[in-house]
C-alpha positions as MATLAB code, in Angstrom:
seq = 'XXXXXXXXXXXXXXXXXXXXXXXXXXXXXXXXXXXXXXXXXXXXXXXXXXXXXXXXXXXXXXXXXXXXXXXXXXXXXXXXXXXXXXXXXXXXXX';
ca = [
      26.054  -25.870   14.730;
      24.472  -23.302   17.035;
      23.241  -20.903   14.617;
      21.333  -23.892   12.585;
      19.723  -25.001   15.973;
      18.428  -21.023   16.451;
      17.226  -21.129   13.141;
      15.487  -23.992   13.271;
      13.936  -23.569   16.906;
      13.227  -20.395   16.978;
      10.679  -19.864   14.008;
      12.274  -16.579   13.339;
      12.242  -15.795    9.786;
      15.555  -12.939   10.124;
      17.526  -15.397   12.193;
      16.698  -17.889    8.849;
      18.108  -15.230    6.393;
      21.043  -14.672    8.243;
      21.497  -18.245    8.599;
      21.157  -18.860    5.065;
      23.430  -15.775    4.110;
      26.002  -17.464    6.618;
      25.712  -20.369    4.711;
      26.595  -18.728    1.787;
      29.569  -16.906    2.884;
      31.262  -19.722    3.749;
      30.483  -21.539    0.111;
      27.543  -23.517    1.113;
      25.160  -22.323   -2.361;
      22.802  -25.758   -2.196;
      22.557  -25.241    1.974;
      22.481  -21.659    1.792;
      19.236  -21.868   -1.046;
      17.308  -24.325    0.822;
      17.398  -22.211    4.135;
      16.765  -19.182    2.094;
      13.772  -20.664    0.753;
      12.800  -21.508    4.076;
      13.393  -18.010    5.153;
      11.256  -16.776    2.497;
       8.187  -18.786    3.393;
       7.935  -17.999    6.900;
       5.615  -15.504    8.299;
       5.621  -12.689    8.775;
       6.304  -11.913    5.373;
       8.666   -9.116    4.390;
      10.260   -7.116    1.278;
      13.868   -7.532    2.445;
      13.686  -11.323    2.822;
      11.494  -11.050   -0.934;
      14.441   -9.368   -2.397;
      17.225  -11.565   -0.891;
      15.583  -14.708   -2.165;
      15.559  -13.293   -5.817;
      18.945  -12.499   -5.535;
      19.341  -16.295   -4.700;
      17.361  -17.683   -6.906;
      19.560  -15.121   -9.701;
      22.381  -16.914   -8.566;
      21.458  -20.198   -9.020;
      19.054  -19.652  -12.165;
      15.279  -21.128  -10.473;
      13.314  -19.250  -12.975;
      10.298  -20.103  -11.359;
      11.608  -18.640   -7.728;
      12.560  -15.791   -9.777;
       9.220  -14.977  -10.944;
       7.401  -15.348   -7.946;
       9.424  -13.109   -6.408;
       9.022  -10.251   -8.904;
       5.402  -10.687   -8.029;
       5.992  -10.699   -4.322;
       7.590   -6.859   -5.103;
       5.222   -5.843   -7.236;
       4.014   -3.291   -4.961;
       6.801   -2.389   -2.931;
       7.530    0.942   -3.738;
      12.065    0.236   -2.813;
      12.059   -2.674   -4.845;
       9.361   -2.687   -7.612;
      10.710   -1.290  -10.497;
      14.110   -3.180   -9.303;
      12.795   -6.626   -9.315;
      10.982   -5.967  -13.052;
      14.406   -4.522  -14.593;
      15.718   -7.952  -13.229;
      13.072   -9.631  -14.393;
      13.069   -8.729  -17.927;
      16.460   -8.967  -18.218;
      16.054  -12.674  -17.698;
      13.448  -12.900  -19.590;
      15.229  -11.256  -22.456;
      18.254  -13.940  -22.164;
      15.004  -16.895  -22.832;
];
């Protein structure tokens, strides 16, 4: 697959996301997760790739990806007070 080989090669954290958000569209959660995370780890790090993990780890329910997250947007000022409504929310359900 050409777009895992770019992904993979090219140590571009974007061309990860999309990657892993291909991966999703076409039904691929478990791939699409692990790239994400992959994604998310890479440097530079950024508040778009932040908030599309969370909304991964939502869907899937890693609590623990969840809350890291919430503290990796603590101090953006788009997606702060987002990522704590989310957060209590789930934190609320126990």
């Amino acid at each position: 697959m050409v777009s895992a080989d770019l992904a993979r090669k090219g140590g571009d954290p974007g061309v990860q996301m999309v990657y892993a958000m291909s991966l999703f569209k076409t039904q691929l959660m478990t791939d699409a997760y692990r790239e994400m995370l992959v994604s998310e780890a890479m440097v530079p790090r950024d508040s778009l790739r932040c908030w599309v993990m969370l909304q991964f780890a939502l869907m899937v329910g890693d609590r623990p990806v969840i809350e890291r997250e919430v503290r990796h947007l603590a101090s953006d000022p788009n997606y702060n007070l987002k990522a704590q409504a989310i957060l209590d929310r789930v934190r609320s359900r126990g």
